[in-house]
Wavefront OBJ file of the C-alpha trace (Angstrom):
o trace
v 43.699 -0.509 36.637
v 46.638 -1.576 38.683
v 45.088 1.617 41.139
v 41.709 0.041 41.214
v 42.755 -3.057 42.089
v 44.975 -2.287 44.860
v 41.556 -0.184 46.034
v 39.480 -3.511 45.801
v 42.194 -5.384 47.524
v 42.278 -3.112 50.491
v 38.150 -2.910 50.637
v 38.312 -6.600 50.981
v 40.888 -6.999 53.515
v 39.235 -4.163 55.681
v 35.318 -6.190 55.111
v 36.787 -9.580 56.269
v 38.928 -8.040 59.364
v 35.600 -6.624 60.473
v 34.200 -9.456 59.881
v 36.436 -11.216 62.214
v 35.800 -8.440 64.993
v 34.037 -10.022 68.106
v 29.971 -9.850 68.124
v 28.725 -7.790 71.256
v 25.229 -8.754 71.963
v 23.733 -5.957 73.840
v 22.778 -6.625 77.413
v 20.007 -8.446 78.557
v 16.896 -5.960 79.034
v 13.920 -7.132 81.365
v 10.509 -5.033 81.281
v 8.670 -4.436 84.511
v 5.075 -3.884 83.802
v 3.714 -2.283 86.823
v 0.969 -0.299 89.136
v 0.930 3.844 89.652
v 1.548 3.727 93.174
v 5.372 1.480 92.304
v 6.679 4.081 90.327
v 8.917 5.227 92.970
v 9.899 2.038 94.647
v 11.288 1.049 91.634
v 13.459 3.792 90.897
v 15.295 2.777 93.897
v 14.693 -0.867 93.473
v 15.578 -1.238 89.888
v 19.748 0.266 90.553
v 19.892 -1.872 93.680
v 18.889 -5.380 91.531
v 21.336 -3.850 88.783
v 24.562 -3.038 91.032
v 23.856 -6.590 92.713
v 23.898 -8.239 89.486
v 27.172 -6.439 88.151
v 28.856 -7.682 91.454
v 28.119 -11.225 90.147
v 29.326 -10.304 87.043
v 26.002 -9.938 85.022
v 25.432 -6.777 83.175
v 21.634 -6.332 83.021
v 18.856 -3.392 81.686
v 15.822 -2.828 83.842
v 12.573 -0.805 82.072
v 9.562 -0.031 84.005
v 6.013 0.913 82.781
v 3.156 2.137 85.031
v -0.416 2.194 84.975
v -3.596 1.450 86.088
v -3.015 -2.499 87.256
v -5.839 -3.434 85.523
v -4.915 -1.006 82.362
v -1.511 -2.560 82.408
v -2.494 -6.219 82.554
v -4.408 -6.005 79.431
v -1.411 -4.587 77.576
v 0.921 -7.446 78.822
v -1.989 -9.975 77.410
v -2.619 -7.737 74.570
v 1.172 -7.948 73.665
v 3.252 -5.352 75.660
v 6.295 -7.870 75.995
v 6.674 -8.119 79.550
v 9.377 -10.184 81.195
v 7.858 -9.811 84.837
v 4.355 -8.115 86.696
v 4.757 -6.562 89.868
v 0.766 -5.867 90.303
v -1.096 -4.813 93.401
v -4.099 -7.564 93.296
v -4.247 -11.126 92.378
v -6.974 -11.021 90.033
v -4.491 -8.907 87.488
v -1.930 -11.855 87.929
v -4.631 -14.393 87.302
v -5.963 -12.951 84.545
v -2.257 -13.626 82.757
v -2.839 -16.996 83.933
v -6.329 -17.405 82.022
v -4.709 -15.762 78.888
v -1.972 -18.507 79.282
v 0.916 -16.112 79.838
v 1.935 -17.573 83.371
v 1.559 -20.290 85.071
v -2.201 -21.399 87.288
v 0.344 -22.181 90.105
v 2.132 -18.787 89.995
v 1.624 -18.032 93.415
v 3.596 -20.977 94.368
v 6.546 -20.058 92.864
v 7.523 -17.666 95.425
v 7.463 -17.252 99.248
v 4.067 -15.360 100.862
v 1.882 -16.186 97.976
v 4.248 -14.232 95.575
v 3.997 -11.169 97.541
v 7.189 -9.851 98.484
v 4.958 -6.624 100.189
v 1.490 -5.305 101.053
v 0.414 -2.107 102.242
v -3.395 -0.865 102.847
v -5.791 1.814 102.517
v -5.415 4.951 104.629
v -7.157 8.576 104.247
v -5.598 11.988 103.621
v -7.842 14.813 104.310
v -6.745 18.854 103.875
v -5.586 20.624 106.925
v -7.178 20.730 109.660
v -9.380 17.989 108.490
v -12.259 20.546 108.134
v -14.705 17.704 107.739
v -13.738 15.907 110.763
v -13.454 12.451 109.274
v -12.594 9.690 111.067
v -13.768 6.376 109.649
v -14.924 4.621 106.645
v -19.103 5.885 107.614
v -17.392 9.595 107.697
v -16.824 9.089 104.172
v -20.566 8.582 103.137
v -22.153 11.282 105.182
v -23.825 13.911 102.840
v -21.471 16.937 101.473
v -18.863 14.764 101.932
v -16.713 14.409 98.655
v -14.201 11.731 98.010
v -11.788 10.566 95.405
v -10.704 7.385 94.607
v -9.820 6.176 91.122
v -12.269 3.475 89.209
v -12.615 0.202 90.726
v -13.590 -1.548 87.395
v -10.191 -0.590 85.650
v -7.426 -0.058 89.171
v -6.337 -2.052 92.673
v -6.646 1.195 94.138
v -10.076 2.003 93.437
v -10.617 -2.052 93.706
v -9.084 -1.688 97.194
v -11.133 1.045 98.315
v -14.205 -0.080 97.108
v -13.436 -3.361 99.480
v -12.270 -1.413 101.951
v -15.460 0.160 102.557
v -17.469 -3.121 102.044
v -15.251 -5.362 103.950
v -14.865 -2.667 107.319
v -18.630 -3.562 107.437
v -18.653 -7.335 106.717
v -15.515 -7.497 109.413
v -17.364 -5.630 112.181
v -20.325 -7.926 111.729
v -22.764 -6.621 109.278
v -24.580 -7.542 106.554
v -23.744 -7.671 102.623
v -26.598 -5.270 102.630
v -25.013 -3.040 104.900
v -22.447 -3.010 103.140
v -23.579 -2.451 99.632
v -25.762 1.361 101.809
v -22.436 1.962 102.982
v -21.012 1.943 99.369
v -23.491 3.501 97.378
v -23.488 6.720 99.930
v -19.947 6.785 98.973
v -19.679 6.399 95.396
v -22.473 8.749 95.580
v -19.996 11.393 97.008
v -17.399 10.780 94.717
v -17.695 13.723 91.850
v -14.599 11.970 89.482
v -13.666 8.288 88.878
v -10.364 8.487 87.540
v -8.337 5.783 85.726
v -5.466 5.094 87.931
v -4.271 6.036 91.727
v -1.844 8.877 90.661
v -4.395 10.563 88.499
v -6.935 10.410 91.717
v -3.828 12.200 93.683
v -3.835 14.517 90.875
v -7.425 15.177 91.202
v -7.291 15.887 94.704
v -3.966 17.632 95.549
v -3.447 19.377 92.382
v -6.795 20.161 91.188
v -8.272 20.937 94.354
v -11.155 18.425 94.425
v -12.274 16.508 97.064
v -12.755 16.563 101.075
v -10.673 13.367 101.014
v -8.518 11.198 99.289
v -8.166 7.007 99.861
v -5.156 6.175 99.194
v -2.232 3.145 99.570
v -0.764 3.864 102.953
v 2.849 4.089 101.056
v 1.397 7.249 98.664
v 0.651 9.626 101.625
v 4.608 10.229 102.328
v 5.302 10.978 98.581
v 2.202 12.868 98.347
v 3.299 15.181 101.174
v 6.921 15.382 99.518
v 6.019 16.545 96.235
v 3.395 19.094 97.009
v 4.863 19.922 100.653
v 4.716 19.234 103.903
v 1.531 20.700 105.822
v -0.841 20.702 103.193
v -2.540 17.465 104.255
v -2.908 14.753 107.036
v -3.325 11.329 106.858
v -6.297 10.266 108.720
v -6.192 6.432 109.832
v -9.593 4.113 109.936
v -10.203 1.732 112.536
v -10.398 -1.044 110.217
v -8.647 -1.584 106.937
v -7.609 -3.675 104.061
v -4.087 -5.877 103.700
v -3.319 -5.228 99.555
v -1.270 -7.561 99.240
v 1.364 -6.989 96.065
v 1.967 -10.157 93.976
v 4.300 -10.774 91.170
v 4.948 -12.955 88.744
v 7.049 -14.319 85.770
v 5.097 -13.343 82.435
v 6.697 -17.606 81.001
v 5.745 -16.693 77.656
v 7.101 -13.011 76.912
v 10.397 -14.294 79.437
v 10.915 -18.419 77.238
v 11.017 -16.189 73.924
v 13.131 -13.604 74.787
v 15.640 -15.839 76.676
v 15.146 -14.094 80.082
v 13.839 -16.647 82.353
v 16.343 -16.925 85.276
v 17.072 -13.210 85.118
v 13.531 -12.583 85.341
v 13.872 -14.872 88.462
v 16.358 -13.331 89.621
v 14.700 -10.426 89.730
v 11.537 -11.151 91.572
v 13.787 -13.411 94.151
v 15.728 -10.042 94.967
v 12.266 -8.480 96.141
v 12.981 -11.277 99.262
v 16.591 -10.296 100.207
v 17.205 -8.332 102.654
v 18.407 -5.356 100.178
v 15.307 -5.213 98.589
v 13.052 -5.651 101.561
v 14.522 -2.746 103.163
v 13.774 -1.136 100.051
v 10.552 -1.859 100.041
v 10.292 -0.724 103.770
v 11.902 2.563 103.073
v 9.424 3.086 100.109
v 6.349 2.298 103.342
v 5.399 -0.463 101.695
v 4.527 -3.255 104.746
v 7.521 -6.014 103.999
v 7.571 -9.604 104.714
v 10.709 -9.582 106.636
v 9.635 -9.433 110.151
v 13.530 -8.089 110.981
v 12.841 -5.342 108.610
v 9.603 -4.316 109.378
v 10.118 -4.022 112.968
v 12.696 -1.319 112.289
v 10.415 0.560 110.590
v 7.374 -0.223 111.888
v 7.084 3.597 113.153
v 6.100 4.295 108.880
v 2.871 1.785 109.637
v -0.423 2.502 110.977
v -1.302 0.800 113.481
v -5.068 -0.811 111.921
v -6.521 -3.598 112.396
v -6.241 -5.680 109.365
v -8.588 -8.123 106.971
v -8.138 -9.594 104.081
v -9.778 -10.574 100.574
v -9.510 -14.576 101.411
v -10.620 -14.203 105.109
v -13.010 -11.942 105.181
v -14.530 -10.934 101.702
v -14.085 -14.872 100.179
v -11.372 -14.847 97.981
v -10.705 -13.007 94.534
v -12.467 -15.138 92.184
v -15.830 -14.744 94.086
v -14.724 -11.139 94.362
v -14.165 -10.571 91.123
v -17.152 -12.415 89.793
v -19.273 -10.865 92.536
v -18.358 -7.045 92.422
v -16.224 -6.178 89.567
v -17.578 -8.649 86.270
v -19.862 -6.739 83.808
v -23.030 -6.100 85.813
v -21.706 -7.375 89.104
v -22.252 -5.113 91.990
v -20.186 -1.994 91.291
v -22.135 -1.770 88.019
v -25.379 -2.150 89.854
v -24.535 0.484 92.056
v -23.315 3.046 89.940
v -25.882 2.741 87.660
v -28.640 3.494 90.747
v -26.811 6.817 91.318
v -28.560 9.795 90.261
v -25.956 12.432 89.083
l 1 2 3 4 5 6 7 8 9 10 11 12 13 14 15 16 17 18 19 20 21 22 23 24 25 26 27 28 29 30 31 32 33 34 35 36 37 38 39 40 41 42 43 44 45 46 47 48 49 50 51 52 53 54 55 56 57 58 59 60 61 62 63 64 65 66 67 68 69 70 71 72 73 74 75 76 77 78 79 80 81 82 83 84 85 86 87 88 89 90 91 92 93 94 95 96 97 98 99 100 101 102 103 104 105 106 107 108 109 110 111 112 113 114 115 116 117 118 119 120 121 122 123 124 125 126 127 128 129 130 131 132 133 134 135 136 137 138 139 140 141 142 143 144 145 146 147 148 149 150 151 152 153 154 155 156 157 158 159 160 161 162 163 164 165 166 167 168 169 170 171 172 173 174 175 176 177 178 179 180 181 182 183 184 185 186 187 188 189 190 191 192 193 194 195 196 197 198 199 200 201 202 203 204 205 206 207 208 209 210 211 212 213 214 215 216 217 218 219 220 221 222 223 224 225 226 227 228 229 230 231 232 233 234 235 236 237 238 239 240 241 242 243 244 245 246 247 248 249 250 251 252 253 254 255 256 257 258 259 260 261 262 263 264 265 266 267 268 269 270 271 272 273 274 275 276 277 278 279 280 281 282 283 284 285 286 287 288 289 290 291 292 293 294 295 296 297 298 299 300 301 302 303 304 305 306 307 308 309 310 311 312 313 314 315 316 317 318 319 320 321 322 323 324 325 326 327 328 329 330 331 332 333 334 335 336
């Protein structure tokens, strides 16, 4: 007995000194719920916000997931817990705001309409560009076969798909000049796939396609991971700004105790650290400083936009991209 109690005694003692052991709470961990074409910006980014926080003596945890933007939105208001959206279109952004998730005013919350980048659309043909394109009409002459990803469920394909429609409507023409100009080229397209990196898949790895339109920033990683040579990029005349909002997901960010981190984060895509980031990743940056270093990474295109020339997202939206808008129209009048 006398043995078993001294046993008890020293169970006890050893319970309550662990007991009075500090609590560690792990460190705060934000989720980035991106686009495709981010992946590698953010491996770069994502150290950078990290090492800047540990100098101010914050520990911090970034994640990332990537998608489709469109894909990825309706995880984040389907429940994927979210602290922050770094999207490529503001109709993914707004569509968090409809689901009550951020903010109607988001946009405000942050310098050039919470876009801390843009880029636009660009081609990249196989050597030699043995189908001499040159332009967006190039693109919907017969034989001709294209890839870009789905415009109902990516910004890429979205993009694209206004590329082509807008490079009419800015040079003058007519909605249903526009809407020929687009059918002859979703005619030529032989695969829709679901997000930008599966389209550079399609076309680089699986060997399909004259050419690909893609995010000016993809062509140098394209040409990195599957060599130099291989490809050129082909600039239009005319082309689209896609501009790259962000945005705090208040909901997912208020219950997990995140909100000025999350902040924090987004802010850092403004500082000079993470705009030259941005710039080395040839994304187009705000910082006029940091841009004009590298401007020699940008095609020099003349430039529209969704509000100026096309009438804004939600007319957009409602227009092309809503069940039985346009895109559905069209795709449904090609004959496969």
């Amino acid at each position: 007995m006398p043995h078993f109690q001294t046993t008890r005694r020293a169970l006890l003692a050893l319970v309550a000194s662990a007991a009075a052991l500090p609590a560690f709470a792990a460190d705060p961990t934000l989720l980035n719920v991106s686009y495709d074409v981010a992946r590698e910006l953010y491996k770069q980014f994502n150290p950078a916000f990290i090492a800047a926080q540990k100098a101010k003596g914050q520990a911090v945890l970034v994640n990332q997931s990537h998608g489709g933007s469109s894909k990825q939105i309706g995880a984040v208001i389907g429940g994927l817990e979210a602290d922050v959206v770094t999207m490529n279109q503001a109709t993914d952004v707004d569509q968090l705001a409809t689901s009550g998730l951020t903010p109607a005013d988001w946009r405000s919350r942050f310098p050039n309409n919470a876009a801390p980048y843009s880029s636009t659309m660009t081609f990249l043909v196989r050597k030699g560009n043995p189908k001499g394109i040159k332009d967006w009409a190039d693109l919907a002459r017969p034989g001709v076969q294209v890839i870009i990803p789905n415009p109902k469920v990516t910004g890429n394909g979205r993009y694209s798909y206004l590329a082509l429609w807008g490079s009419v409507i800015a040079n003058g023409g007519s909605d249903a000049q526009a809407r020929e100009l687009v059918t002859k080229v979703l005619t030529n397209v032989p695969v829709l796939d679901g997000g930008g990196r599966g389209a550079t898949t399609t076309f680089t790895q699986r060997g399909i396609g004259d050419v690909l339109v893609t995010f000016e920033a993809e062509v140098e990683l394209i040409e990195n991971e599957f060599g130099k040579g291989q490809f050129e990029q082909v600039n239009p005349s005319i082309s689209i700004e896609t501009d790259a909002p962000v945005a705090i997901v208040d909901k997912v960010a208020a219950k997990k105790g995140t909100t000025a981190l999350a902040k924090a984060y987004l802010d850092f895509h403004w500082s000079p650290e993470g705009q030259e980031i941005i710039a080395r990743n040839n994304f187009r940056p705000r910082d006029p400083a940091v841009f004009k270093k590298h401007a020699q990474r940008f095609a020099n295109i003349k430039l529209f936009s969704v509000d100026q020339t096309l009438g804004g997202w939600p007319k957009v939206s409602k227009t092309h991209f809503a069940d039985g808008g346009t895109f559905d129209q069209i795709m449904a009048s090609i004959k496969r």
